[in-house]
C-alpha positions as a LaTeX table, in Angstrom:
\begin{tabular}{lrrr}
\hline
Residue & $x$ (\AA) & $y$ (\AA) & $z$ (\AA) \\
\hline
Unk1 & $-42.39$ & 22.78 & $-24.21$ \\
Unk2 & $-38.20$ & 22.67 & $-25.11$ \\
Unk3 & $-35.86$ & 21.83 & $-23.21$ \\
Unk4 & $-33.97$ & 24.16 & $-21.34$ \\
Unk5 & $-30.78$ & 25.18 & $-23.01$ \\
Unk6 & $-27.94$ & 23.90 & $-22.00$ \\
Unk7 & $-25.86$ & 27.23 & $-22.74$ \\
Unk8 & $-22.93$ & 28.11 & $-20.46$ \\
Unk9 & $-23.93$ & 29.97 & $-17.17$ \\
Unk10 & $-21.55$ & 32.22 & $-14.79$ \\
Unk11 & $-21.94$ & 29.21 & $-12.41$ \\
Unk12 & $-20.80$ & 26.83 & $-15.22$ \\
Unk13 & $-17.73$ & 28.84 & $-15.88$ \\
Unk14 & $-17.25$ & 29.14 & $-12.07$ \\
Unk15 & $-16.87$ & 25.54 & $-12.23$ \\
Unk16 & $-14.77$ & 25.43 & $-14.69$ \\
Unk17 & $-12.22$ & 27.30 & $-12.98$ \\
Unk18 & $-13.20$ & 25.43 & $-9.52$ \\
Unk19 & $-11.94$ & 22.42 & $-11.74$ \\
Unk20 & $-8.69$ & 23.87 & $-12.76$ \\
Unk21 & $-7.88$ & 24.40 & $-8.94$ \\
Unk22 & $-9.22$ & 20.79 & $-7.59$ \\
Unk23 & $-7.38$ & 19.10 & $-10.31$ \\
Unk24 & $-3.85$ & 21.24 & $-9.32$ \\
Unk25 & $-3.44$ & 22.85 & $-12.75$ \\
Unk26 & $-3.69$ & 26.03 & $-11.09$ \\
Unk27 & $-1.53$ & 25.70 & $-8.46$ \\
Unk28 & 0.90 & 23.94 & $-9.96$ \\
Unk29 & 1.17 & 27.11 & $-12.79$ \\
Unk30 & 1.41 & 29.09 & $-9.89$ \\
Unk31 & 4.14 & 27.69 & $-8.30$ \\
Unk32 & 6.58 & 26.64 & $-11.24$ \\
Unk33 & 5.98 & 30.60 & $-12.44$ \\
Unk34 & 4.49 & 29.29 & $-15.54$ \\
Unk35 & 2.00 & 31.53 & $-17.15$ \\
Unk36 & $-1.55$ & 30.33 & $-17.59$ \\
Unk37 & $-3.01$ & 33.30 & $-17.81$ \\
Unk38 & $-4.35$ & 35.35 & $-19.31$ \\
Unk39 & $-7.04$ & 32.07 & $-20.17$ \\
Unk40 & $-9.51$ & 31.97 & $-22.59$ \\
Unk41 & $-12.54$ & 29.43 & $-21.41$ \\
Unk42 & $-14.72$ & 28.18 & $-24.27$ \\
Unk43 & $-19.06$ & 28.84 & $-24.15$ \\
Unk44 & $-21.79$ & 25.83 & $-25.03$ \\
Unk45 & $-23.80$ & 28.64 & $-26.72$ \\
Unk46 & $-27.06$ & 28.55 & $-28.81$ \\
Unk47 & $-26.52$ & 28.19 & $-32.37$ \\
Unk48 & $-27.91$ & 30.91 & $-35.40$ \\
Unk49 & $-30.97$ & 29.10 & $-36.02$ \\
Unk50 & $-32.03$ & 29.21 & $-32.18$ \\
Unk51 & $-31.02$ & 32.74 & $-31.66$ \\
Unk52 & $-33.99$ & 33.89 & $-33.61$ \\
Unk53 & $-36.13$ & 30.77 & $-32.50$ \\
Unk54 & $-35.50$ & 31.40 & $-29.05$ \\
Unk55 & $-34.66$ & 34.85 & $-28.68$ \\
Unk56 & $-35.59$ & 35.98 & $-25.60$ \\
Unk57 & $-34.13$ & 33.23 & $-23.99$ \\
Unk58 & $-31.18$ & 34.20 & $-25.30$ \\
Unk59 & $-31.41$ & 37.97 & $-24.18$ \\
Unk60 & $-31.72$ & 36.50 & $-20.64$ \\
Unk61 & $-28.95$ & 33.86 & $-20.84$ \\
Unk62 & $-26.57$ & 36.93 & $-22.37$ \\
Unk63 & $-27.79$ & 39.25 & $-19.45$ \\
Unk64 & $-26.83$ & 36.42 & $-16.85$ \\
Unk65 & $-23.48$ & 36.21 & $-18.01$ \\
Unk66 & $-23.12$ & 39.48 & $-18.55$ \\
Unk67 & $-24.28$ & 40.42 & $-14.64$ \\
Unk68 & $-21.23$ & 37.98 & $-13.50$ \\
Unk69 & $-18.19$ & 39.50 & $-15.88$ \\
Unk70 & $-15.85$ & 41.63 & $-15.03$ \\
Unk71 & $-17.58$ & 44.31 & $-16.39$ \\
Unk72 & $-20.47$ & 44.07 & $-14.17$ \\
Unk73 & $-18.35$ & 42.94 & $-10.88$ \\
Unk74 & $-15.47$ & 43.85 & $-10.97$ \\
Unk75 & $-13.36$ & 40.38 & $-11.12$ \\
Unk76 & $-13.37$ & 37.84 & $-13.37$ \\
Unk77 & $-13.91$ & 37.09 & $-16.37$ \\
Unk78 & $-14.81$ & 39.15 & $-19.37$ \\
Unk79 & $-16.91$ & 38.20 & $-22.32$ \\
Unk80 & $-15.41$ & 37.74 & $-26.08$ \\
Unk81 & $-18.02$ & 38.62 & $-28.41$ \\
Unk82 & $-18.66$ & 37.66 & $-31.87$ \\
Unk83 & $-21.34$ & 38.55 & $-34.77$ \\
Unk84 & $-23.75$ & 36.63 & $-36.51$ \\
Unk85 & $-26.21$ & 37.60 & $-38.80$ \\
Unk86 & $-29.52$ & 36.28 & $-38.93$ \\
Unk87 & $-31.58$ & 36.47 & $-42.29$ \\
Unk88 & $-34.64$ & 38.05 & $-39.46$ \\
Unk89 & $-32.76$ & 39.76 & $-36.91$ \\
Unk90 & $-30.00$ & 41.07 & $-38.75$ \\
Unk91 & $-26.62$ & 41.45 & $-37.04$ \\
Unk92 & $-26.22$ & 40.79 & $-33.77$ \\
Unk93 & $-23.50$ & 40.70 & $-30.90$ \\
Unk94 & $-23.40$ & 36.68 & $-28.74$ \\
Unk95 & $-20.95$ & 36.05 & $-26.33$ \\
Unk96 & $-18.74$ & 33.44 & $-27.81$ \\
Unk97 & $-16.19$ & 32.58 & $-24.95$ \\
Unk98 & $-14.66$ & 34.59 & $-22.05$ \\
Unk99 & $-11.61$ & 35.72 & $-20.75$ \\
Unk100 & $-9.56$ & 35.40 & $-17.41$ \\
Unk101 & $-7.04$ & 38.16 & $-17.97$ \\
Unk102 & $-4.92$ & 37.39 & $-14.64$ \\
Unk103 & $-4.70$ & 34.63 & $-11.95$ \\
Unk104 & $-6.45$ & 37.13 & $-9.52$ \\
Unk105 & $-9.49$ & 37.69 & $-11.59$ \\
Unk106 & $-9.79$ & 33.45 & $-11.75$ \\
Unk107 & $-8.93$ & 33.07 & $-8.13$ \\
Unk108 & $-11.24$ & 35.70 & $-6.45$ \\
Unk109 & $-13.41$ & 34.41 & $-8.69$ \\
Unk110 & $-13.56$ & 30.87 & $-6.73$ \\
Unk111 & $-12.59$ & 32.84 & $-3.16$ \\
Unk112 & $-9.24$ & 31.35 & $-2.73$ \\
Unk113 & $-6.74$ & 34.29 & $-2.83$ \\
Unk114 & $-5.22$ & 33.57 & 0.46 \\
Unk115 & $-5.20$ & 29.81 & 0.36 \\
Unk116 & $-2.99$ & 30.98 & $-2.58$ \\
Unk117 & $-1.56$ & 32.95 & $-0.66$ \\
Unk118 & $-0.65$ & 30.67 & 1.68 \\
Unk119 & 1.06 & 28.14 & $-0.87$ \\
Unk120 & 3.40 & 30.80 & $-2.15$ \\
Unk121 & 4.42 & 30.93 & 1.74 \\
Unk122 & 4.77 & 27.11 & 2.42 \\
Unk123 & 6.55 & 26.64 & $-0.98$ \\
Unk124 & 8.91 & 29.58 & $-0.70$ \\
Unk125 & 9.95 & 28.07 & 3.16 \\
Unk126 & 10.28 & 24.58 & 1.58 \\
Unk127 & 12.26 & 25.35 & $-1.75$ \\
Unk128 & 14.81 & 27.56 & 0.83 \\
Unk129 & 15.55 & 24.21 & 2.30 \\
Unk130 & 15.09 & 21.81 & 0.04 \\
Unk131 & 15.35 & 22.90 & $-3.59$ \\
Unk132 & 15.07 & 19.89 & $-4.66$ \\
Unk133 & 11.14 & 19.50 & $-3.47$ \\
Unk134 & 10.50 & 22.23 & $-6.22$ \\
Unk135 & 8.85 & 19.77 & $-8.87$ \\
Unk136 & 6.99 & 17.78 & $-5.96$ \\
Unk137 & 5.44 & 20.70 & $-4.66$ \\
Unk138 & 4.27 & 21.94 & $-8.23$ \\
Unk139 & 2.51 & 18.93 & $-8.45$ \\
Unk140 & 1.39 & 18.36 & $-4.60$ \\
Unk141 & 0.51 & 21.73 & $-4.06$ \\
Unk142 & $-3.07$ & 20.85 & $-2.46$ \\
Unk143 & $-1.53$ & 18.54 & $-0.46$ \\
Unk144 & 0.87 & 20.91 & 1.24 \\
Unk145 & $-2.30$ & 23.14 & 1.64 \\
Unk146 & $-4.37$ & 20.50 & 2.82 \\
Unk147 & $-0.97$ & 20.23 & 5.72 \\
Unk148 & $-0.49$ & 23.44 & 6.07 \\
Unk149 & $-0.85$ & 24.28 & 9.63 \\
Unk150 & 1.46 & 20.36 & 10.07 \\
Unk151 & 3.95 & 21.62 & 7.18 \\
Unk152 & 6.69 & 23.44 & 9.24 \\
Unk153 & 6.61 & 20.12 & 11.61 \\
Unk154 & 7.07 & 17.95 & 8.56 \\
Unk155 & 10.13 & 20.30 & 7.72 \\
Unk156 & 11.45 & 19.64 & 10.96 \\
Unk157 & 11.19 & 15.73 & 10.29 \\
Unk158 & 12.93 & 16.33 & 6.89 \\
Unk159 & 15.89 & 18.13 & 8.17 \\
Unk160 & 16.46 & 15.55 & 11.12 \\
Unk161 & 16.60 & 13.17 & 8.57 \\
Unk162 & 18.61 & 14.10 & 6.68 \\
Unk163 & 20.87 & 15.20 & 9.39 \\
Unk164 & 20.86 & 11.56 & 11.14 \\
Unk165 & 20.28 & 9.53 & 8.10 \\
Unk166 & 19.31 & 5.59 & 9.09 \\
Unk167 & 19.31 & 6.52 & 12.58 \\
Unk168 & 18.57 & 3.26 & 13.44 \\
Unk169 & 16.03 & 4.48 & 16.56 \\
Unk170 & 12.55 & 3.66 & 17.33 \\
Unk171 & 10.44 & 6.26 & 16.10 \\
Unk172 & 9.27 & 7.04 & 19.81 \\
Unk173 & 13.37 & 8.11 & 20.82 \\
Unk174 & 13.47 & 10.99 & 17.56 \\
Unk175 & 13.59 & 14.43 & 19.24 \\
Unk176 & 11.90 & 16.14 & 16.93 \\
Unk177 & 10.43 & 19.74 & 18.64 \\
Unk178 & 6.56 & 19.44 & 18.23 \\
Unk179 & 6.75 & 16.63 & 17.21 \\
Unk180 & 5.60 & 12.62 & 18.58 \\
Unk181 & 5.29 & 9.19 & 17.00 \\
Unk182 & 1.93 & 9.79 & 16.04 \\
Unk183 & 2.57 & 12.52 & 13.98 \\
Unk184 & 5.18 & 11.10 & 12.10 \\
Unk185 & 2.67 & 7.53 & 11.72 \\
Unk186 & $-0.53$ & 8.92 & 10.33 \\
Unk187 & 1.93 & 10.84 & 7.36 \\
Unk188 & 4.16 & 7.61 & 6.20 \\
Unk189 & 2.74 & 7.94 & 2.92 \\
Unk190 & 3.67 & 11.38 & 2.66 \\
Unk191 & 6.74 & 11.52 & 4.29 \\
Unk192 & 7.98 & 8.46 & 2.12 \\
Unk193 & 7.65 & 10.58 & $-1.06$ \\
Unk194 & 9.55 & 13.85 & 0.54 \\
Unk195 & 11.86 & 12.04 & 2.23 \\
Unk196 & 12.87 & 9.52 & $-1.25$ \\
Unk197 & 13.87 & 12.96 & $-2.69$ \\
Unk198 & 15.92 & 15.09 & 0.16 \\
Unk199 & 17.81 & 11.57 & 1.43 \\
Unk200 & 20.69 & 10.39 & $-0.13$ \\
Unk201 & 20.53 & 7.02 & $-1.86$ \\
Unk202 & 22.42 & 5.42 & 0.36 \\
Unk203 & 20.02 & 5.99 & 3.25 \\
Unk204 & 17.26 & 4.16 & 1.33 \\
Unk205 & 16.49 & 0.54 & 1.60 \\
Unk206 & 14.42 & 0.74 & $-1.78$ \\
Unk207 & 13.41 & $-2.95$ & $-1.21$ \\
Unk208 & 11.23 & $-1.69$ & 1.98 \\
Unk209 & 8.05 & $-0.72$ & $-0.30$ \\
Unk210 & 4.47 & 0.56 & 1.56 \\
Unk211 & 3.55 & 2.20 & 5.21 \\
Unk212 & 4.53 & $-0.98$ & 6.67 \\
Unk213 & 7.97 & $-0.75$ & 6.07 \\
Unk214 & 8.41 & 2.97 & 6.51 \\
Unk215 & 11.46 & 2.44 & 9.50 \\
Unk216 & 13.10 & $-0.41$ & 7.32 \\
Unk217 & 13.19 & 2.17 & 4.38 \\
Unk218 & 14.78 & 4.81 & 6.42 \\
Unk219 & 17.08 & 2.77 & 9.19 \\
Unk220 & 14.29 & 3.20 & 11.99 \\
Unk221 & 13.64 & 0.20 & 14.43 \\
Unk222 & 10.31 & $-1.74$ & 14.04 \\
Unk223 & 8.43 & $-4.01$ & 16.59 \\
Unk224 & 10.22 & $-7.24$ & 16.35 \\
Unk225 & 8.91 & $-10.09$ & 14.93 \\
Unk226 & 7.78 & $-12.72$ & 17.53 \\
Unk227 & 8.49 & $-16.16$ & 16.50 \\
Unk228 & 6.46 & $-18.68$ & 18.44 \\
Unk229 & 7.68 & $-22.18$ & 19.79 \\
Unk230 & 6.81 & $-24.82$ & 22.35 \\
Unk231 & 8.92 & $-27.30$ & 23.99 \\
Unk232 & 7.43 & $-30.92$ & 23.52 \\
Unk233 & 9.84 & $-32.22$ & 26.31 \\
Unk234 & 9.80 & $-30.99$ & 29.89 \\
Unk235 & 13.21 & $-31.73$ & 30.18 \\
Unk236 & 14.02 & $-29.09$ & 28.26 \\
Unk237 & 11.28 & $-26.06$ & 29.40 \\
Unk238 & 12.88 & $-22.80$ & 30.08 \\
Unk239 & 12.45 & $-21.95$ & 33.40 \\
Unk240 & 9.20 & $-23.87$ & 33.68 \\
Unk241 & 7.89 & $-22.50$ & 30.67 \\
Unk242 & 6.76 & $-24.36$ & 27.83 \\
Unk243 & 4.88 & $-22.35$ & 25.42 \\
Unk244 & 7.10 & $-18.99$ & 24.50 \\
Unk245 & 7.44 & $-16.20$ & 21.51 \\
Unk246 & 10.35 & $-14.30$ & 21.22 \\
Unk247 & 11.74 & $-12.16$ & 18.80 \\
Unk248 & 13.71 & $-13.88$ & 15.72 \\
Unk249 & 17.30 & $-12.81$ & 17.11 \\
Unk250 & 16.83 & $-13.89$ & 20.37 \\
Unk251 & 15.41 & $-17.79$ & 19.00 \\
Unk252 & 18.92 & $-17.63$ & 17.17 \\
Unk253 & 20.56 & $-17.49$ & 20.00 \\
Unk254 & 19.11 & $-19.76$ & 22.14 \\
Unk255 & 20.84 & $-22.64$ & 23.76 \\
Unk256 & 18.46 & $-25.63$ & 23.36 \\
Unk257 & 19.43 & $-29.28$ & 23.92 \\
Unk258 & 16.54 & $-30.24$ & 21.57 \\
Unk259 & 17.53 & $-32.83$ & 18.89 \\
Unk260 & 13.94 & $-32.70$ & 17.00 \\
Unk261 & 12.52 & $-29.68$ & 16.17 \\
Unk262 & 8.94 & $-29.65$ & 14.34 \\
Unk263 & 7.57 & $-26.83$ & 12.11 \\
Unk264 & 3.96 & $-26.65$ & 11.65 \\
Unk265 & 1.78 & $-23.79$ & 9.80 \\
Unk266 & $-2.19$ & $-24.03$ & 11.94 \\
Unk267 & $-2.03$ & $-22.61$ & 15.58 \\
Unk268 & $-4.39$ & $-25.44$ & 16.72 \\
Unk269 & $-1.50$ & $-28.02$ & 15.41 \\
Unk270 & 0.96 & $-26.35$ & 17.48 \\
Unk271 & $-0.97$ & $-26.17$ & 19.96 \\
Unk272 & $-2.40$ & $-29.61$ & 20.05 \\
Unk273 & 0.98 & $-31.38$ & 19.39 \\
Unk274 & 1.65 & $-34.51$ & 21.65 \\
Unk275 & 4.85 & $-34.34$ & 23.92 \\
Unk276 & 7.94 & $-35.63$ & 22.04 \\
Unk277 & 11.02 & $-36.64$ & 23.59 \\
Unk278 & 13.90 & $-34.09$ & 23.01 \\
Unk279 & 11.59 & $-31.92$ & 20.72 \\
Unk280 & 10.11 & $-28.57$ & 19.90 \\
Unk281 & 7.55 & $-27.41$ & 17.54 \\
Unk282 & 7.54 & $-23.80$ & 15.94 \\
Unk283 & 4.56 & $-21.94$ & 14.57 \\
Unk284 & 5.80 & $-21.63$ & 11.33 \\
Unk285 & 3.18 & $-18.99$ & 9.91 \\
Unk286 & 2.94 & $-19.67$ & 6.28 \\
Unk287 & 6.15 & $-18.48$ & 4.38 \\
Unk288 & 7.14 & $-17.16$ & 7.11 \\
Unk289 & 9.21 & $-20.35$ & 7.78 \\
Unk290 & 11.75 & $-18.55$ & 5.52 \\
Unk291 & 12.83 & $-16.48$ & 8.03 \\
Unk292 & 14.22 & $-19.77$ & 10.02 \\
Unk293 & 17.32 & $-19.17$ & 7.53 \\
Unk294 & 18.40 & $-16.75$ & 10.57 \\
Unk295 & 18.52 & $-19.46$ & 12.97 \\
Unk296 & 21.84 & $-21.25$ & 12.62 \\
Unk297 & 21.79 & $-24.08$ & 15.14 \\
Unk298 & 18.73 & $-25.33$ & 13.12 \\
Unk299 & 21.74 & $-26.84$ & 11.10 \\
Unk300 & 22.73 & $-29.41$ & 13.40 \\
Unk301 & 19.02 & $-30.84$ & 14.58 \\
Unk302 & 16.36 & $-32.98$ & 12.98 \\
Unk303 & 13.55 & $-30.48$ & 11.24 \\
Unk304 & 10.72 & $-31.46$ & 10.05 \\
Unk305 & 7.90 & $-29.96$ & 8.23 \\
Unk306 & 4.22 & $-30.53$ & 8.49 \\
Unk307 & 2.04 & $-28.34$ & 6.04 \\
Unk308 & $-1.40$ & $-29.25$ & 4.56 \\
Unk309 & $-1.24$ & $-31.87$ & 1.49 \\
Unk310 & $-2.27$ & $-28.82$ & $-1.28$ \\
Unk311 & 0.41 & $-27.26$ & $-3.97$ \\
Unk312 & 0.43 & $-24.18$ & $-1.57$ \\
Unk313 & 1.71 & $-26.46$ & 1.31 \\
Unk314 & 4.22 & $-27.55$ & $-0.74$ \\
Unk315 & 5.30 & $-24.49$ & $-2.25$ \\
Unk316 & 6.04 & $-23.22$ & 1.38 \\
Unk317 & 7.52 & $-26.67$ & 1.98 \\
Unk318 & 10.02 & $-25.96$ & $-1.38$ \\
Unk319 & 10.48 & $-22.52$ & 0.17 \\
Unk320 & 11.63 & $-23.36$ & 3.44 \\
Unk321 & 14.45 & $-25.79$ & 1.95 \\
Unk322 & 15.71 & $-22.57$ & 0.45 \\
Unk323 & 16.77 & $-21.53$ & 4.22 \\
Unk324 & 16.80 & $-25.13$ & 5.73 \\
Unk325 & 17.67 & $-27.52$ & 2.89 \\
Unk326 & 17.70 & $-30.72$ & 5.07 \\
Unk327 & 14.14 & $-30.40$ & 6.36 \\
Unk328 & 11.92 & $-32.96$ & 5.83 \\
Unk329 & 8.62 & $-33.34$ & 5.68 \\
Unk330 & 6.02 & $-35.49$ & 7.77 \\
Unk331 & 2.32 & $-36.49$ & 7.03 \\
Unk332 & 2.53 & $-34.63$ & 3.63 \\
Unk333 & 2.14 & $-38.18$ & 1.63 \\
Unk334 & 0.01 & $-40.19$ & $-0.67$ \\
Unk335 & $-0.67$ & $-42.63$ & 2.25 \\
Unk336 & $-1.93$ & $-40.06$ & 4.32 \\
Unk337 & $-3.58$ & $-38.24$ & 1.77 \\
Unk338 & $-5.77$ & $-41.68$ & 0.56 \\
Unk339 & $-6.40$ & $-42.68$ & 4.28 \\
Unk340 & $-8.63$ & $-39.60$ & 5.18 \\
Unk341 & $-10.63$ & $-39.40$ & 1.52 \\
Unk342 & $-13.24$ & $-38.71$ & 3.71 \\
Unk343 & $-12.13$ & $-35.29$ & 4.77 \\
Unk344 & $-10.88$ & $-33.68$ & 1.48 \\
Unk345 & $-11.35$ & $-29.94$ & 0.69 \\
Unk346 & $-10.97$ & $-27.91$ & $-2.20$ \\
Unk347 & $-7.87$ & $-25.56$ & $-2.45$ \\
Unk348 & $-8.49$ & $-22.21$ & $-3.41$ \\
Unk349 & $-8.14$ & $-21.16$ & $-7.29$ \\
Unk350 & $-6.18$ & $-17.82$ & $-5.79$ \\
Unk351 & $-4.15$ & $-20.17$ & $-3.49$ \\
Unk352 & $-2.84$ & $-22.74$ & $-6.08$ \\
Unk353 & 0.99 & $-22.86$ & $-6.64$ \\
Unk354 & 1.43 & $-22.90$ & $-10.32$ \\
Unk355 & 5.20 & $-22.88$ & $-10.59$ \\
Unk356 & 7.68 & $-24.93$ & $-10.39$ \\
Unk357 & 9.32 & $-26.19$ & $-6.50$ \\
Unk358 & 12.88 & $-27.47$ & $-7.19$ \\
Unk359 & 13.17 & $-29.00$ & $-3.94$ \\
Unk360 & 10.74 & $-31.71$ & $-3.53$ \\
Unk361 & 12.38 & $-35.19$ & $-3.51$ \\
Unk362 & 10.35 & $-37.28$ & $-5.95$ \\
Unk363 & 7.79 & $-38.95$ & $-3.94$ \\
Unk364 & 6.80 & $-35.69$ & $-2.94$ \\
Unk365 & 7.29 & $-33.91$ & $-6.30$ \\
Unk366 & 4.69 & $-36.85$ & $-7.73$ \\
Unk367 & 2.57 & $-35.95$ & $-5.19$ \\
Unk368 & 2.55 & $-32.40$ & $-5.75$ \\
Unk369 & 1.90 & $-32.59$ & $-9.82$ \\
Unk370 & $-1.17$ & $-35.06$ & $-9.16$ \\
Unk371 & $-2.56$ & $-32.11$ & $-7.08$ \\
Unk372 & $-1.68$ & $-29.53$ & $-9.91$ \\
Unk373 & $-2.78$ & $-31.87$ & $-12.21$ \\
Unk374 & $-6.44$ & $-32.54$ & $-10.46$ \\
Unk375 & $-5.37$ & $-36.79$ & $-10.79$ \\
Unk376 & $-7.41$ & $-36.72$ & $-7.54$ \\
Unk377 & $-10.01$ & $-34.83$ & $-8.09$ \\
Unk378 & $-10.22$ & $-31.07$ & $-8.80$ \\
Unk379 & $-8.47$ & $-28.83$ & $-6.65$ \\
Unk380 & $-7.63$ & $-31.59$ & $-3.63$ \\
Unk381 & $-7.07$ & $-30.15$ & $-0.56$ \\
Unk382 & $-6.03$ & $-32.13$ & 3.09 \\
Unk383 & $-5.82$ & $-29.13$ & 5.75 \\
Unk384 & $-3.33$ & $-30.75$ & 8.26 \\
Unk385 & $-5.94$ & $-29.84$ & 11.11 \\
Unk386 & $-8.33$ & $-32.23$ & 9.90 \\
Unk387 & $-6.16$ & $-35.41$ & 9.77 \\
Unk388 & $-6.42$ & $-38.11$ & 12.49 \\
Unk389 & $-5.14$ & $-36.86$ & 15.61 \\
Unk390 & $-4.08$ & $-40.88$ & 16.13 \\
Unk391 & $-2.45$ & $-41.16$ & 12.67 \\
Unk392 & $-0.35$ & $-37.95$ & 13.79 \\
Unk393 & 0.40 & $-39.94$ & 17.34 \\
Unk394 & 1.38 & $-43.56$ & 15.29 \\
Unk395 & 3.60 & $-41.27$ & 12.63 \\
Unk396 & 5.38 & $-39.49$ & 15.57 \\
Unk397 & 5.73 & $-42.52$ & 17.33 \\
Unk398 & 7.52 & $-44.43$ & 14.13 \\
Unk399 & 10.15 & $-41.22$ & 13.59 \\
Unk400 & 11.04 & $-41.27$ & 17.19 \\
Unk401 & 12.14 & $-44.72$ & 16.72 \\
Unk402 & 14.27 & $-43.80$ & 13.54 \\
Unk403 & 15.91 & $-41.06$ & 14.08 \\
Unk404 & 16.79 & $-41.81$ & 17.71 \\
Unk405 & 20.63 & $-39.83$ & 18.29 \\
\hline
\end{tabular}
C-alpha cells in the first residue's frame, strides 16, 4: 500500500495562517498599517506523474480543499488553479496555491476577529499617550493581548512615571488607582521595556540590569541590604547585644570603640569566632566585602581578612583592598596551608580566579600562583571552616600581642 500523500489540506493551510498570528507577523502588519494582504500561501501538491497514478486520490484531496475555500464557505481563502496535461488524462485543472484576499478572510479563518479587534483598541489608547510605544507594540502585539484586561493599569503606571520620574519611594507608597505592589512586581520585565522608552534618559540608571534591580533602574527604594557583625568584646556590645545586622548606612555610621575588626566569608566562622579583646567580626559574604568601601571609620582600625586558601579567596581578598587597601589578611598562608595537608579540597573549575589580583603583597601573590599553577596539587583548595579551630585560637592570640594600640 503507498503512503498517504502528504498534499496540503484546509487544516494545513489553517495552520499556516495560525503560524503567521503566533509568530506576530500578523499583528504586527496590522498595527504598523502595512499591507500583507492580499497573501498568496504556497500548496505541497501531487506531481503530473501521480495525478494519473493516483487519481482519485487526487479528486478527493481537490474536493477537500475545495469544501474549505471561500467559494464553498464563504471566508477564506480561494484556490489558484493551474493546468497540466497528462499524456492519459489530457488537460486538467489542480489547485496550485491559494489566496487570502483580505486580513478578514485570514483572521475569521483562525476565529480571532475580535482579539483583533481588541489590539486595534489597546494600541490606538497607547499610541494617544505614548507615540513613542508605536514600534514596541508592532512587535509585542500578543503581549499587550495576552495583558489586555491589566493594560489600562499598566498605562496608569507609565504616566505616573513619567510624571514623578526617580521618585525615590518604595513601591508599596506609589498611588497608583487600581493599582498595588504586586501588580507592578509580577510585570518588571515588562514594565522595564515600556518604561526604557517613555522615561527620559536621565531617569535611568542603565547600570541596574534584570528584575532585581527594577527600583534602582527607576529611583524606587529597595529592601536594604543587611550587613551582619558580631562584637568579640563585651565591652563593647550594644545594648547587651552581641550578634546584630543592620543595613549598610546605618554600620557606617556607627560609633564603635573597636580597634580590630575581622572579616570572614563562612557563617559558621563568624559564628564560631573566639572573643577578642576590642574586636568585631563581619560576615563578609563573598564579594560582597566590596561594599565595606561605604564604611569610612574602617579607615582608622585594624582589618583583617580571613578567606579560604583557593585563587577565589584571594581574588575576593584582592577585591576588598580595592575599598579597604590596608586590610590584611590572616590564616591565608603557606604555613597554614602545609599544616592541615590532611584536609585539602579541590576548588571548583567554574570557581577558579584566572586573572590577575594586583594587590597581593608577595608572599601572598606566591601563594596564589602555586594554586593557579597546581605546584600543590591540582586544583588545591583549604575551606577556612575546616582549619584547626586551635591554630585559629594560637594565630589570634599572636596578632593580639602585635598589634596591641
Amino acid at each position: 500500500m503507498s503512503a498517504a500523500p502528504s498534499w496540503s489540506s484546509a487544516a494545513a493551510i489553517r495552520a499556516q495562517v495560525q503560524r503567521l498570528w503566533d509568530d506576530g507577523r500578523l499583528l504586527a502588519a496590522r498595527v504598523r498599517g502595512e499591507a500583507l494582504f492580499p497573501l498568496e500561501l504556497r500548496l505541497r501538491q501531487p506531481t503530473v506523474a501521480q495525478t494519473g497514478e493516483r487519481f482519485d486520490e487526487v479528486r478527493a484531496w481537490i474536493r477537500e480543499l475545495d469544501a474549505g475555500s471561500k467559494t464553498a464557505r464563504g471566508y477564506g481563502y480561494r484556490i489558484v488553479w493551474r493546468e497540466i496535461n497528462h499524456r492519459q488524462l489530457g488537460r486538467n485543472r489542480i489547485p496550485d496555491s491559494v489566496l487570502f484576499e483580505s486580513e478578514e478572510d485570514a483572521l475569521r479563518l483562525i476565529g480571532r476577529q475580535a482579539e483583533a479587534r481588541r489590539v486595534d483598541q489597546l494600541a490606538a489608547a497607547t499610541v494617544s499617550v505614548f507615540p513613542q510605544l508605536a514600534d514596541w507594540l508592532a512587535r509585542r502585539a500578543l503581549v499587550v493581548l495576552e495583558q489586555s484586561e491589566a493594560w489600562a493599569r499598566i498605562l496608569a503606571i507609565l504616566e505616573w512615571f513619567a510624571a514623578h520620574p526617580r521618585p525615590v519611594l518604595y513601591l508599596r507608597q506609589l498611588d497608583i488607582a487600581g493599582v498595588d505592589s504586586k501588580f507592578i512586581e509580577t510585570r518588571k520585565a515588562l514594565l522595564t521595556e515600556l518604561l526604557d522608552l517613555v522615561l527620559p534618559a536621565g531617569a535611568i540608571d542603565t547600570r541596574a540590569i534584570g528584575t532585581r534591580q527594577f527600583e534602582a533602574r527607576y529611583g524606587l527604594l529597595s529592601k536594604p541590604a543587611l550587613l551582619r557583625f558580631r562584637l568579640l568584646d563585651p565591652a563593647h556590645h550594644i545594648g547587651g547585644l552581641s550578634d546584630l545586622a543592620v543595613p549598610l548606612a546605618q554600620f557606617a555610621a556607627l560609633q564603635t570603640g573597636v580597634h580590630r575588626v575581622f572579616i570572614t566569608e563562612n557563617e559558621i566562622n563568624g559564628l564560631a569566632f573566639p572573643p577578642v579583646p576590642d574586636a568585631m567580626v563581619i560576615f563578609g559574604g563573598g564579594y560582597g566585602a566590596e561594599r565595606l568601601a561605604d564604611v569610612p571609620w574602617l579607615a582608622t582600625r585594624a582589618v583583617y581578612y580571613w578567606g579560604d586558601i583557593d585563587t577565589h579567596g584571594f581574588a575576593i581578598l584582592d577585591r576588598l583592598r580595592a575599598s579597604v587597601p590596608h586590610a590584611r589578611s590572616i590564616l591565608m598562608d603557606s604555613a597554614t596551608l602545609m599544616a592541615h595537608r590532611a584536609l585539602w579540597g579541590a576548588e571548583d573549575q567554574d570557581k577558579r580566579f584566572s586573572g590577575q589580583p594586583a594587590r597581593l603583597d608577595p608572599d601572598e601573590r606566591a601563594l596564589f600562583d602555586a594554586l593557579r599553577d597546581d605546584v600543590f596539587g591540582e586544583r588545591i583548595r583549604m575551606e577556612q571552616e575546616r582549619l584547626s579551630y586551635g591554630w585559629l585560637q594560637q594565630t589570634l592570640a599572636a596578632l593580639i600581642v602585635s598589634d596591641a594600640p
